[in-house]
N, C-alpha and C positions, 0 to 999 in steps of 0.2 A: 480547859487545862492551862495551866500558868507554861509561858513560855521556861524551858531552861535555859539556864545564866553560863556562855560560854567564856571560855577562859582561852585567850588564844595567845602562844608564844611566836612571833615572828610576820611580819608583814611585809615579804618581798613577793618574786613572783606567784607565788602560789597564796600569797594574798587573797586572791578570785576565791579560793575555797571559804576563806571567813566570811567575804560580802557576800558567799550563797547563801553560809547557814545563817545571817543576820538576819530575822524576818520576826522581826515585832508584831506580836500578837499572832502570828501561827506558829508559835512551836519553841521557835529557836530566837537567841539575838546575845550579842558579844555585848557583855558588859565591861570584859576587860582586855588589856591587852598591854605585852610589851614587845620590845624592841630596842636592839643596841644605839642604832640608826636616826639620831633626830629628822632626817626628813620623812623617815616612814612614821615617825612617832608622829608628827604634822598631818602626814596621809591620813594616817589613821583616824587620829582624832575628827578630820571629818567627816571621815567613811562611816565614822558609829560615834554619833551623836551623846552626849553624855557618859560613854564608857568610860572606865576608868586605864590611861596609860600611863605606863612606865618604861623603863629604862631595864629595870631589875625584874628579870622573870620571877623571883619567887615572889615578886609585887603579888601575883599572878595564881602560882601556883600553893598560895599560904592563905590566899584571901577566902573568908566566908561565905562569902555573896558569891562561889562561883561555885554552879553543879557540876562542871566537864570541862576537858582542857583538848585545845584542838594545838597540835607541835606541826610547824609548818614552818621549823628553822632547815637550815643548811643541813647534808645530810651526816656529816663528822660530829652534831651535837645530838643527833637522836637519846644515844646512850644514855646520857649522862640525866637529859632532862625527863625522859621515859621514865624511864626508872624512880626521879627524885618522885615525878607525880604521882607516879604508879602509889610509892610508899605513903604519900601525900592522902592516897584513898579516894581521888576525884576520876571518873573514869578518863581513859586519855586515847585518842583519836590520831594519831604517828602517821604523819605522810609517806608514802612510800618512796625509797627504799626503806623500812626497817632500821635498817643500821648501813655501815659499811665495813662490816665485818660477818666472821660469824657467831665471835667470842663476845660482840653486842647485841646481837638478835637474840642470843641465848640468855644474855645477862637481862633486858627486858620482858621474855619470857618468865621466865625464874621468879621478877617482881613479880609481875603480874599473879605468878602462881601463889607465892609466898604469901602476899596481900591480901589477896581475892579480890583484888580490882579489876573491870571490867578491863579490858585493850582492846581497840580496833583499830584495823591499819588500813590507810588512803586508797588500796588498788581498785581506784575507780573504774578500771576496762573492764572488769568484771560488769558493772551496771551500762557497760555503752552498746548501743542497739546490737552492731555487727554481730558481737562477741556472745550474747548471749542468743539470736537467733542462730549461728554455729554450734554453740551448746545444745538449744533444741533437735537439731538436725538428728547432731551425734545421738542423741539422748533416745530420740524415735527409733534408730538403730537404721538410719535411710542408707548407711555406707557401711553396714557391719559392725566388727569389732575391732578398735580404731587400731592400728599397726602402726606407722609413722606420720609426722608430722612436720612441715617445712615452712619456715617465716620468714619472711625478707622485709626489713623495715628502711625504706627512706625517707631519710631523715633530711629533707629537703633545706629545712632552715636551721640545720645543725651548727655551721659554724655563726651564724648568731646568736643561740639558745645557749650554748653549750664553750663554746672558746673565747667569750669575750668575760667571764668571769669565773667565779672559784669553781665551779663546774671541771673546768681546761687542766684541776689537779689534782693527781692522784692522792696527797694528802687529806684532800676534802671530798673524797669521792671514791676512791680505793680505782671505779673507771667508768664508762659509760654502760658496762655491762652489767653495772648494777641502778646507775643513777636512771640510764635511757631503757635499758633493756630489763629491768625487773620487772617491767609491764606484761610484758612479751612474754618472759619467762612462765610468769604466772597465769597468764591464758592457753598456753600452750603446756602446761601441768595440767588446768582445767578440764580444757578438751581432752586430752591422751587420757586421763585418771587416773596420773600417776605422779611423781617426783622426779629431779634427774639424782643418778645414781653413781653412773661415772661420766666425764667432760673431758672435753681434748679441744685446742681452739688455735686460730691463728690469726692475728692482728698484727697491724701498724698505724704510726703518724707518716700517713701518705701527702697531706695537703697543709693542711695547717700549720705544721714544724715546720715547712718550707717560706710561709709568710711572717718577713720580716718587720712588718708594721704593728707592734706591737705599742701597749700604752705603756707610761714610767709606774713601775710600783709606788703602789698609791694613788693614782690618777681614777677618777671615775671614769663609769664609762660615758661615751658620746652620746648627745641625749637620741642620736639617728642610730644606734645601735641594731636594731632591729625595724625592717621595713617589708610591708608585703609582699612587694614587687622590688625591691634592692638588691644590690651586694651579688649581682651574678655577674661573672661566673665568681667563682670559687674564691680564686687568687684577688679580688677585688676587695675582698675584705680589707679593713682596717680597723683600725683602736683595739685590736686581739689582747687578748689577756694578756701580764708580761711573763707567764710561766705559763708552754703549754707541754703535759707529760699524760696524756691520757691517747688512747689511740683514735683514729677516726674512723678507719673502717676495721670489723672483726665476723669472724667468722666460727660457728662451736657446731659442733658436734656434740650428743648426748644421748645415754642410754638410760632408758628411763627404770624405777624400781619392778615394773608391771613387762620390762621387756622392748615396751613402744620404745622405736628407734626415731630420734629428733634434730632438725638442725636449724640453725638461728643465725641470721644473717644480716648486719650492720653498718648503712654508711651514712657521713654527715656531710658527702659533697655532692648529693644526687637534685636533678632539677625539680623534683617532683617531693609532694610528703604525703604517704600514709604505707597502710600494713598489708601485706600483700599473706595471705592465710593457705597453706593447701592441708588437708586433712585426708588419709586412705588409710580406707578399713580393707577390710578382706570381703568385702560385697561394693564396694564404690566409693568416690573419692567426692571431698566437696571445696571450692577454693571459691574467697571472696575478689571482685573487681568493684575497687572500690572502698572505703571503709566508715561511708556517711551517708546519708540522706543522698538518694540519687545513685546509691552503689548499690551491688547485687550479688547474692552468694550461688552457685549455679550446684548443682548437684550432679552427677555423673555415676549411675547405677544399670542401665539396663540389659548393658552387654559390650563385648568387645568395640570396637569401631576406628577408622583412623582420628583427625583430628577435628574435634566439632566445638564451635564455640559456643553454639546453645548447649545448655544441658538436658538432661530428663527432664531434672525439677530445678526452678530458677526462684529466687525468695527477694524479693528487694528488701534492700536495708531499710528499717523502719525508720521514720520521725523518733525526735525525741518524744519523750512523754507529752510533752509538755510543749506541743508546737511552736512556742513564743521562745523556747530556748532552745535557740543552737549553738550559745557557746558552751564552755564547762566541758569538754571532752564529749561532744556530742550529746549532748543533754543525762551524760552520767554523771558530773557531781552533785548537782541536785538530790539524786537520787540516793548517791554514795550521804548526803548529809541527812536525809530521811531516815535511812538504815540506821545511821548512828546515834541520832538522838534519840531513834526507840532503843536502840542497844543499850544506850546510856542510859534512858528513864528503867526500861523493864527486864533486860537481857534476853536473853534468848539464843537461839544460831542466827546468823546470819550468813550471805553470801559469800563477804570475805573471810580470811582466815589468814589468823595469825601465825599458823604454823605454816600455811603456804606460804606466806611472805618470807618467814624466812627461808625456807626451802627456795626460793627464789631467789634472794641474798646469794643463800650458801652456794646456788649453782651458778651465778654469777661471778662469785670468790673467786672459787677455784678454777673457773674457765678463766679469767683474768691470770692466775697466777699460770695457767697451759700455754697462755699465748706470749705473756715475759719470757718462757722456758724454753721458746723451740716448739710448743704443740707437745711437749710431753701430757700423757694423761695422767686427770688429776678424780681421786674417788669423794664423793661428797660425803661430809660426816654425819651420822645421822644423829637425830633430835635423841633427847630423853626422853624415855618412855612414859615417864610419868608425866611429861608434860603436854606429850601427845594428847597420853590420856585426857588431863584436865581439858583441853582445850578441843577436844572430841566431845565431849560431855557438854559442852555451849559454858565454859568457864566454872563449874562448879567442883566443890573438892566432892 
């Protein structure tokens, strides 16, 4: 099988996901690429050897030679370039968030429907070990019928991921409850089996708004911007973005379509990074320690008790697939790029879903707009039915 000819718009961080799917002669490899950015255009060009780059997406998304377009720009251009590809007729692969809105998750939908062009969207946790051995659990029915659900995500290296560039503003991001958190959103729809329906939230800029070391607009960042072991504590930060208007820690509430009662829980000044998962059904509860290789999801079913830290049933978090890879979000983009180039060659369903992303978006939205408010609740709008439909049906009219 001839490898397909990817078409990729943007080469910053999330870069990583084009050097996965690049693989010459099995399957996949980037023929093309652009970017605003002359030194990622540099980068690029020797990340993928004879591809063609530019400057001008539609270089990109107009060109012949290319079967599929992976969008791994900033998440305020989703809309606009979704869409053009969409109508372009090359299937297109949208890192997640979706959009940052809901009136762009919808308007990418719509192409897609209107087109009949394939869409998939980036939510690699879907394919990462922890998440889907959780799904199992649920799925065996080891803790019931799932009733609520509780996430707590520390975001360890937040203020360098997230406050040293356009990330830190709302106009490029709507907030972290979409950009960080629609991960989270969307595994915890997953597990519960449901959507959120109405949201209530409460956030602030606790840590960050407070650091006055800030860079001049315009200033790149420090090339020490991010270090394994740096930048602790908190306040030690420097070269911060020069606008920061996003919150850093958030808190949501959510009731989901199915009933499941949900909460979600967010900060980016904690010493530590990974997802912390509890799941209870109405027969037992299951919560992960851990959320990688080396971590462990414990099950708790077999009767009352006080507090025990072994469980019933204990599962360790499996290895990637693919032993040799432990980066990529735990050896899920790999996988997240398997999924999409069959998506792209032959269609079919796959694991993720575009109607969940937005669903995730949109509960993201609006818990944002809860927590600007005072914590008033806010109800999520729901999708069109006909587009439900199509994209239930594995994208066919």
């Amino acid at each position: 099988m001839t490898d397909l000819r990817l078409g990729v718009l943007g080469y910053g961080l999330r870069g990583s996901l084009a050097r996965t799917a690049h693989r010459p002669g099995a399957g996949s490899r980037v023929t093309a690429l652009a970017d605003h950015d002359p030194a990622a255009r540099t980068a690029a060009a020797l990340a993928f050897p004879g591809a063609r780059i530019a400057a001008d997406h539609r270089k990109v998304t107009e060109d012949p030679d290319v079967d599929a377009l992976m969008i791994l720009t900033p998440d305020h251009t989703h809309t606009e370039l979704a869409c053009e590809a969409l109508r372009a007729g090359k299937p297109v692969c949208v890192e997640k968030p979706l959009a940052i809105d809901v009136e762009g998750c919808d308007a990418i939908l719509r192409a897609a429907y209107e087109s009949g062009t394939r869409l998939y969207v980036g939510h690699n946790m879907r394919h990462m070990p922890v998440v889907r051995l959780m799904r199992d659990i649920v799925a065996r029915g080891e803790i019931g019928t799932v009733k609520t659900v509780w996430v707590r995500h520390f975001v360890g290296y937040g203020g360098d991921w997230y406050f040293k560039d356009w990330h830190a503003e709302r106009r490029y991001t709507t907030g972290l409850l979409l950009q960080k958190a629609a991960h989270d959103i969307d595994v915890l729809h997953w597990l519960a089996g449901g959507f959120t329906q109405r949201v209530q939230a409460l956030g602030d800029l606790m840590v960050y708004g407070d650091n006055p070391h800030r860079r001049a607009p315009g200033e790149p960042k420090a090339d020490d911007w991010y270090t394994e072991d740096g930048h602790w504590p908190p306040d030690t930060q420097r070269a911060l973005n020069p606008v920061i208007d996003v919150e850093d820690v958030s808190l949501v509430n959510m009731r989901l379509d199915n009933g499941v009662l949900a909460a979600y829980q967010q900060c980016h000044f904690t010493p530590d990074y990974w997802r912390n998962y509890t799941v209870i059904g109405d027969a037992g509860r299951l919560e992960n320690f851990g959320d990688g290789p080396g971590g462990v999801v414990r099950v708790w079913n077999s009767g009352r008790s006080p507090h025990r830290e072994r469980g019933d049933a204990e599962y360790p978090v499996p290895d990637a697939e693919n032993a040799e890879d432990t980066a990529g979000h735990g050896g899920a983009d790999p996988l997240l790029v398997d999924e999409f180039v069959r998506f792209a060659r032959d269609g079919g369903v796959t694991d993720t879903s575009p109607v969940a992303a937005r669903m995730a978006v949109a509960a993201g939205v609006r818990a944002t707009e809860s927590l600007r408010d005072g914590g008033a609740p806010r109800t999520v709008p729901e999708l069109a039915p006909e587009l439900v439909a199509y994209f239930d049906r594995g994208q066919s009219h």
